[in-house]
C-alpha positions in Angstrom: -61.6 144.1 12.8 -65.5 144.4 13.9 -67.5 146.2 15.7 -69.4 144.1 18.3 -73.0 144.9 19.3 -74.5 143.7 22.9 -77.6 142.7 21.7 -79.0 139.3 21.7 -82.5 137.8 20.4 -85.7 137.5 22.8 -86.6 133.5 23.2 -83.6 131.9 21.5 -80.4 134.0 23.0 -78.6 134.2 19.9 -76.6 137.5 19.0 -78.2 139.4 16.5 -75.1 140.1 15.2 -72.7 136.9 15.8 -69.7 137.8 14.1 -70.3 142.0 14.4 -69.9 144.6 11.7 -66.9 145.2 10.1 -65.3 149.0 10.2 -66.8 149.3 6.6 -70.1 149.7 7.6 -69.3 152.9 9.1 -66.6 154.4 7.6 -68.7 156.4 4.9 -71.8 157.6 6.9 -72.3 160.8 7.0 -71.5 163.3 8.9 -74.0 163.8 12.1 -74.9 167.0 13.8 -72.8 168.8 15.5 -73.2 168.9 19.3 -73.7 173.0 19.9 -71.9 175.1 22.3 -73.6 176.5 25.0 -76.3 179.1 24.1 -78.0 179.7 27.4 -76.9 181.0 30.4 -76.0 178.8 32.7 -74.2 179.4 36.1 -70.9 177.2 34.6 -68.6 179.3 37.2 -70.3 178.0 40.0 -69.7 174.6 41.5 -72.5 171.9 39.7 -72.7 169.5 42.3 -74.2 173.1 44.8 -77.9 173.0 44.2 -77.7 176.9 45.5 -75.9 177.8 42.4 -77.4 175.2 40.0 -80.8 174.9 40.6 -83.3 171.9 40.4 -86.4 171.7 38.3 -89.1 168.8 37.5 -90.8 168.7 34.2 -94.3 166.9 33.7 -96.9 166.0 30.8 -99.3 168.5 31.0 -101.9 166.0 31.0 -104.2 164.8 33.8 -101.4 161.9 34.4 -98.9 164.4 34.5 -100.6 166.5 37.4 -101.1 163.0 39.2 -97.3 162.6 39.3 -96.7 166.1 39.7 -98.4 165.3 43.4 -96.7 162.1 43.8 -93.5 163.9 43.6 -94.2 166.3 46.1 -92.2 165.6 48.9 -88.8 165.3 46.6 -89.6 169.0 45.3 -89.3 169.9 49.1 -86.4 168.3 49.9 -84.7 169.7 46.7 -86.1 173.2 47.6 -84.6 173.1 51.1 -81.4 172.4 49.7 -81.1 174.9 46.9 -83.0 177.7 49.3 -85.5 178.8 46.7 -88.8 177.0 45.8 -88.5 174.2 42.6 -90.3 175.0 39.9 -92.1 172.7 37.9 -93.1 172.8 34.1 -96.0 170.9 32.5 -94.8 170.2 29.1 -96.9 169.3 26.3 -96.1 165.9 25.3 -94.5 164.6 22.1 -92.8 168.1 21.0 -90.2 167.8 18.4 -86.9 169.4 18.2 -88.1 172.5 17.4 -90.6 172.5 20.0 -88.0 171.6 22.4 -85.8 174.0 21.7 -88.3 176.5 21.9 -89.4 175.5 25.4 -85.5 175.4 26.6 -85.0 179.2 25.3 -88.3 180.9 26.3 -89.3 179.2 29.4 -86.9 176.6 31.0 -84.3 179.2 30.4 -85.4 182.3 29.1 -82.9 185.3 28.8 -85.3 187.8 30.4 -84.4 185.9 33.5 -81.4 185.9 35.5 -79.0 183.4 35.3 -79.0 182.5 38.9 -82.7 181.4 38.5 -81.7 178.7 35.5 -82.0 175.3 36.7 -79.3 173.2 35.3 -80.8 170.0 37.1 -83.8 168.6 35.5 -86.3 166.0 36.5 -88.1 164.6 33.8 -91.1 162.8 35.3 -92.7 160.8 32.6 -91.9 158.1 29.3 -90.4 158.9 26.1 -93.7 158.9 24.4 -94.6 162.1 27.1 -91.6 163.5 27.7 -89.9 163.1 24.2 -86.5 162.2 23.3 -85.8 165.3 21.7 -86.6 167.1 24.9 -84.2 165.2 26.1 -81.4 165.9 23.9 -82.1 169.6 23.7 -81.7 169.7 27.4 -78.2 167.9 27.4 -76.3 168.4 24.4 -74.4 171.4 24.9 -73.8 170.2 28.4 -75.5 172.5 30.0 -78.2 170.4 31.9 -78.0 167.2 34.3 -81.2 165.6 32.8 -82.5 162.5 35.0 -85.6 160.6 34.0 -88.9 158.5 35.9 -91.0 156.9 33.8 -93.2 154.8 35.8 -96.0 152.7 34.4 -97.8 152.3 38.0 -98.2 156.2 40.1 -97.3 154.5 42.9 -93.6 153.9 41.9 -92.9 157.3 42.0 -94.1 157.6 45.3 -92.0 154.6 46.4 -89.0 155.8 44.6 -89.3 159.5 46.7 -89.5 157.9 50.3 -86.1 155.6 49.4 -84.4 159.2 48.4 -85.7 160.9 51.0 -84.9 157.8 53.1 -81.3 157.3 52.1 -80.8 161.1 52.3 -81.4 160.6 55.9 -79.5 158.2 57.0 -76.4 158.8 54.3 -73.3 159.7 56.7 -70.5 161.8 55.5 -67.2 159.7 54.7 -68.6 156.4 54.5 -67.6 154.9 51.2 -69.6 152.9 48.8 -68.2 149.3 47.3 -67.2 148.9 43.3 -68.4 145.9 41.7 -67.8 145.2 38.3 -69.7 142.0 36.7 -69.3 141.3 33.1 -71.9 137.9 31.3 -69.8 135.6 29.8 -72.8 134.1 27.3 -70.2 132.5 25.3 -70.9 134.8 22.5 -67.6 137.1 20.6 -69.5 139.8 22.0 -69.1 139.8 25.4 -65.9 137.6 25.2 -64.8 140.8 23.7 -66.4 143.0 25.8 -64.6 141.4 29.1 -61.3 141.6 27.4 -61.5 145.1 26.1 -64.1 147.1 28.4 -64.2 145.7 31.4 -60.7 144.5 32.1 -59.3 147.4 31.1 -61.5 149.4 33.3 -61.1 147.4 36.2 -57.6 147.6 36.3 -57.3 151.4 35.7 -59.5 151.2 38.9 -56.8 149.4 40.7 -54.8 151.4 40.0 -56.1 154.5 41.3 -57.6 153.0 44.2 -53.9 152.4 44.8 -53.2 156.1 44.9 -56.1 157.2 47.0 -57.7 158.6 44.1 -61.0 156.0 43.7 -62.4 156.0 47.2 -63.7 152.6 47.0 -64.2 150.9 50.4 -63.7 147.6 48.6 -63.3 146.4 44.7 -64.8 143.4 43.3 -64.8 141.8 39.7 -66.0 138.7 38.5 -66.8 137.2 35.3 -70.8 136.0 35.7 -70.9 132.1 33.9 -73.6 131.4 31.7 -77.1 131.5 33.2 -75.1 133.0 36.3 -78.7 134.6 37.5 -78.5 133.5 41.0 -74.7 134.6 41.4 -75.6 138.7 40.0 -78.6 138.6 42.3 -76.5 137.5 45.6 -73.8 140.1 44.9 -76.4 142.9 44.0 -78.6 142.3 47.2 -76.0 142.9 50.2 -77.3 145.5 52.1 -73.8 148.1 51.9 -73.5 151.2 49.6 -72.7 149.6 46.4 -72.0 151.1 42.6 -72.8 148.7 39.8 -70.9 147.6 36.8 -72.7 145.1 34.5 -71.8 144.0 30.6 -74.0 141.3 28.9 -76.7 141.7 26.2 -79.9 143.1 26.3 -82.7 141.7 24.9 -84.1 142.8 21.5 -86.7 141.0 19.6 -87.3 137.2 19.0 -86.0 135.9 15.8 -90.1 135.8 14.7 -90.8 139.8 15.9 -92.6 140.3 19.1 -96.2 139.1 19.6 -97.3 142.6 21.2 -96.2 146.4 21.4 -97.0 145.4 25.8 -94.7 142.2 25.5 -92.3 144.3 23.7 -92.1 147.1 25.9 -92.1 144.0 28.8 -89.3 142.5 27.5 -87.0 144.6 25.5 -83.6 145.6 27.3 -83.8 143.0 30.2 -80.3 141.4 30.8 -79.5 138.4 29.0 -77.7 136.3 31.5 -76.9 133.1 29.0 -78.4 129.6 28.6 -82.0 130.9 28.1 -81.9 132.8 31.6 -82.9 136.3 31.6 -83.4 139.2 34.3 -86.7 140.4 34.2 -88.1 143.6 35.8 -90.7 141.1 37.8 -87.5 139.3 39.8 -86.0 143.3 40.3 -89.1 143.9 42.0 -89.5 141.4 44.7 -85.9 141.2 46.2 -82.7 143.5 47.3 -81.3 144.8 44.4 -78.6 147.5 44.8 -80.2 149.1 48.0 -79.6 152.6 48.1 -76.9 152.4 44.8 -76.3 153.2 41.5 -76.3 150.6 38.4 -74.5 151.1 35.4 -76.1 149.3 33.3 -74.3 148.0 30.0 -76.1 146.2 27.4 -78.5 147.2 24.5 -81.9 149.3 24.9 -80.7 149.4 28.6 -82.3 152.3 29.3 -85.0 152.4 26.6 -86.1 151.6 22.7 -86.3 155.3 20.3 -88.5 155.1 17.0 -85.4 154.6 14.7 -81.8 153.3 15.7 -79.5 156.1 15.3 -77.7 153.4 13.1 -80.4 152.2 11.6 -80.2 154.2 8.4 -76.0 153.6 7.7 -76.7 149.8 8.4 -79.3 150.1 5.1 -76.8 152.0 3.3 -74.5 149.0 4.1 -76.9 146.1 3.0 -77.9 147.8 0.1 -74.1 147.6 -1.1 -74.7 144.4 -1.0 -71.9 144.2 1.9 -73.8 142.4 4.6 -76.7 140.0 4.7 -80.3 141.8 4.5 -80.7 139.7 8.4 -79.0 142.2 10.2 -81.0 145.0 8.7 -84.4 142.9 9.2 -82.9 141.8 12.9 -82.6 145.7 13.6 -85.9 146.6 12.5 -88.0 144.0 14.4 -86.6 145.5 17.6 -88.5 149.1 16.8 -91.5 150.6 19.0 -94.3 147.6 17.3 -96.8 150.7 18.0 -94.6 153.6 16.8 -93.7 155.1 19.9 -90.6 155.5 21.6 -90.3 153.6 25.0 -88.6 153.7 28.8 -87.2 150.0 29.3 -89.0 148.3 32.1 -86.4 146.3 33.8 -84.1 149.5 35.1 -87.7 151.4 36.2 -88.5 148.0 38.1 -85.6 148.6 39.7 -85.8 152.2 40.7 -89.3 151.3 42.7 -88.2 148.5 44.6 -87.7 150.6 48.4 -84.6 148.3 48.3 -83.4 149.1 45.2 -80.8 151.4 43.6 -81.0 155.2 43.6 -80.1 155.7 39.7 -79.5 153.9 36.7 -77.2 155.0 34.2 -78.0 153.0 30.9 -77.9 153.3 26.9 -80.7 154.2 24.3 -80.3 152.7 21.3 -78.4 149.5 20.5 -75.1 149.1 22.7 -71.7 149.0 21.3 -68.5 148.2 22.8 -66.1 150.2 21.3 -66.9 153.3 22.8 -64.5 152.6 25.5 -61.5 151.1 23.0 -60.1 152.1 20.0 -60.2 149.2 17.1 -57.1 150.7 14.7 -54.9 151.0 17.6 -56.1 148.4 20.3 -56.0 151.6 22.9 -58.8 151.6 26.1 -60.4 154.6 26.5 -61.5 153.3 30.0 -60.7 156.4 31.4 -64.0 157.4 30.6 -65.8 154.8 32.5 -63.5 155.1 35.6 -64.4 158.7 35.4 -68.2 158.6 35.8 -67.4 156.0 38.6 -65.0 158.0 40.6 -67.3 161.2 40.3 -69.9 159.0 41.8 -67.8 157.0 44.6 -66.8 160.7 45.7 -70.2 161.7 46.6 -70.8 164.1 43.6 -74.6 163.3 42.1 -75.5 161.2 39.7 -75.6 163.9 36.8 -72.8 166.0 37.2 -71.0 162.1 37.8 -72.5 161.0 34.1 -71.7 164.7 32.3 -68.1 163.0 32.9 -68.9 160.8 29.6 -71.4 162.8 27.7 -68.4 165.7 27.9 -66.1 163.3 25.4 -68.8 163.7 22.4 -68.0 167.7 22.1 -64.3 166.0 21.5 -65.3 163.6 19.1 -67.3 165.7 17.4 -64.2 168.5 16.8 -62.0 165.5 15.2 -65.0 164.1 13.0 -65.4 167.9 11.5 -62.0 168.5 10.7 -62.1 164.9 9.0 -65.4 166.4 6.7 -63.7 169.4 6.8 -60.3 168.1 4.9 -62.8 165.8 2.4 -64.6 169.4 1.7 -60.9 171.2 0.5 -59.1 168.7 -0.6 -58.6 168.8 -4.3 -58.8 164.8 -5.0 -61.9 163.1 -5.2 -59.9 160.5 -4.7 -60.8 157.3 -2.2 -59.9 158.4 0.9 -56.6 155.7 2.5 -57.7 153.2 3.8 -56.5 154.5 7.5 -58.3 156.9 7.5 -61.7 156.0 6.8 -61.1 153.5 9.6 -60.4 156.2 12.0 -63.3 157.9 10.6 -65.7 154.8 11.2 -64.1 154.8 15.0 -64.9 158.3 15.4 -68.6 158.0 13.7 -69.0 154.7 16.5 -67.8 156.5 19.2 -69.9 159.9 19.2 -72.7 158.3 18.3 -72.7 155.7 21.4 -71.3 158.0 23.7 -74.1 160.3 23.3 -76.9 158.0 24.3 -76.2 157.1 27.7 -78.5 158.6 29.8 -79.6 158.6 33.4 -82.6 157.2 35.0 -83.4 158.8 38.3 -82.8 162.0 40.0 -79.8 163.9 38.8 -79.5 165.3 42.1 -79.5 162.2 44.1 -76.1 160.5 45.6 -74.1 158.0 45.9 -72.7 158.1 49.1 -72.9 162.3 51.0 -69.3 163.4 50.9 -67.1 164.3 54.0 
């Protein structure tokens, strides 16, 4: 039993882990943090798809680049401000805080107590990199659930300007009731991983799809699968470019670094997270820019660094706990590290941002940050899918709901995991044994650990606010 990790090197295609990780490697980490409850008020009785009661709100670098943006994004703060009757407000945010920092901006400014609760704004817009906007600005916002955080991170200031007239476009000419197509496309690279990722993530999904577009109850006009061959490039771009409301399923590998380390932080930050497609063919954000891709839909994006590359791997440190046992091969741990920020700062992937300024490309992008694991969505000890959680973001999404009340549908399951993993800690803390723990439990305890952890790095790329398809 292994853990398999979507993740294959720049240059050669090989899997950086061929034959994955076996439960071991997880099964004594330690405990993480808890995700908190909700300590901000929030308007949580109030329907979150209404902008009225929700509120919308961008955040910026306060820095001269920051401003520029700030402008750029104009015309989206008006059309958000029409539609929640109030006028957006928008926060430059020194760049780089910490989690301290963040906090402190979330409680005394986003969403200070001294103001009423109808004035929070539980949809934010963070207009800027993770070197500007930090990551733990990010998480701050999102972890109790009680924000819709999307994220631009444009290298050019013209792409955000592109990317507001194809909202503002598509929110135009959006008519209610017409349905979006589901289209599910898994990379068969010939590696274990994504041989194992078609069988248990995207097979399973697919058919609980079925089956509830059977019932009425995912509002699909149409449901297509396929299974991409190796080097299938051609195939992925000709389904992706028809010009019809479309939602995007896609499992391969993403790229991490060549066997030999990057040759640059630029080619790194180039390269890093596009789709591996097999047989030396890749998806790069230069190809995303110059044709249909997705017009007007959303991509859900599965594969590693997806959505962008943080300092340290949230695994990184149990992985060196594991090779210094002397349990795995030191590769894996050298593999892992040559795939961190070359110039120490965390970074936005380029391909799914290429994709977000193409005028005929999609509207969001929901997409991992860290390295990609399959088993989120399926239960090693007992062979059980959890595909329920995918189908769930997808339904949300096919039934007009935005994109970040559609990917709260996911993030929701880490509060759960997180419950079970601390009454595991909790039971090593009373028990009177020190005793090894059985052996079924510490691999329940390593499923747990894998699934909170991958669960909570999804994030979206795009405006939280935007939509699939306008519901009737």
């Amino acid at each position: 039993m292994t853990f398999q990790l979507l993740l294959a090197h720049s240059g050669s295609g090989r899997p950086v882990l061929e034959e994955g990780l076996p439960w071991e490697a997880f099964a004594d980490a330690l405990a993480p943090a808890p995700v908190p409850i909700p300590s901000h008020l929030h308007n949580f009785a109030g329907p979150p798809d209404q902008l009225r009661e929700q509120r919308w709100a961008l955040l910026v670098p306060d820095t001269p680049r920051g401003r520029a943006v700030e402008v750029r994004l104009a015309r989206l703060c008006e059309l958000r401000s029409q539609e929640q009757g109030a006028p957006v407000e928008t926060y430059r945010v020194p760049p780089g805080m910490d989690a301290v920092q963040a906090d402190d901006f979330r409680v005394r400014t986003l969403h200070a107590w001294s103001r009423p609760e109808r004035d929070h704004a539980r949809y934010v817009l963070l207009a800027g990199g993770l070197d500007e906007l930090s990551l733990e600005l990010h998480t701050s916002l999102v972890e109790d659930g009680g924000c819709f955080v999307g994220r631009l991170a444009f290298d050019e200031e013209a792409d955000y300007s592109s990317y507001v007239e194809k909202v503002l476009a598509h929110t135009c000419v959006s008519e209610p009731h017409q349905r979006a197509r589901a289209v599910f496309l898994a990379v068969n690279d010939m590696s274990l991983a994504t041989r194992m990722g078609q069988r248990n993530l995207v097979a399973p999904t697919v058919e609980r799809c079925r089956e509830e577009h059977g019932q009425n109850h995912f509002p699909a006009s149409e449901l297509l699968e396929e299974t991409l061959p190796e080097g299938g490039l051609e195939r992925l771009l000709e389904v992706a470019g028809a010009a019809v409301p479309s939602l995007l399923f896609t499992m391969s590998h993403g790229l991490g670094a060549p066997e030999g380390g990057w040759s640059s932080a630029l080619a790194q930050r180039q390269g890093q997270g596009n789709m591996y497609m097999g047989g030396g063919v890749v998806l790069t954000p230069e190809e995303l820019r110059r044709r249909p891709f997705l017009p007007g839909g959303v991509w859900f994006y599965f594969a590693c660094f997806g959505a962008g590359t943080p300092l340290q791997s949230v695994y990184e440190p149990w992985m060196k706990q594991f090779v210094e046992s002397g349990k795995a091969s030191p590769r894996i741990l050298e593999s892992i590290r040559r795939s961190r920020p070359q110039d120490g700062r965390s970074f936005s992937a380029a391909l799914p941002q290429a994709a977000l300024a193409n005028p005929e490309g999609p509207l969001a992008v929901i997409a991992h940050l860290d390295m990609a694991w399959i088993h989120a969505f399926h239960d090693v000890l007992t062979g059980q899918s959890h595909a329920y959680r995918l189908e769930s973001v997808m339904t949300k999404l096919l039934q007009g709901y935005r994109a970040g009340v559609s990917l709260q549908m996911l993030l929701r399951h880490a509060g759960q995991l997180d419950a079970q993993l601390s009454r595991h800690y909790q039971q090593d803390a009373v028990k009177p044994s020190k005793d090894p723990l059985p052996l079924d439990v510490r691999i329940e305890r390593a499923r747990l650990w894998m699934e909170r952890h991958d669960v909570t790095r999804y994030v979206l790329l795009g405006d939280p606010a935007v939509r699939l398809v306008t519901p009737g």
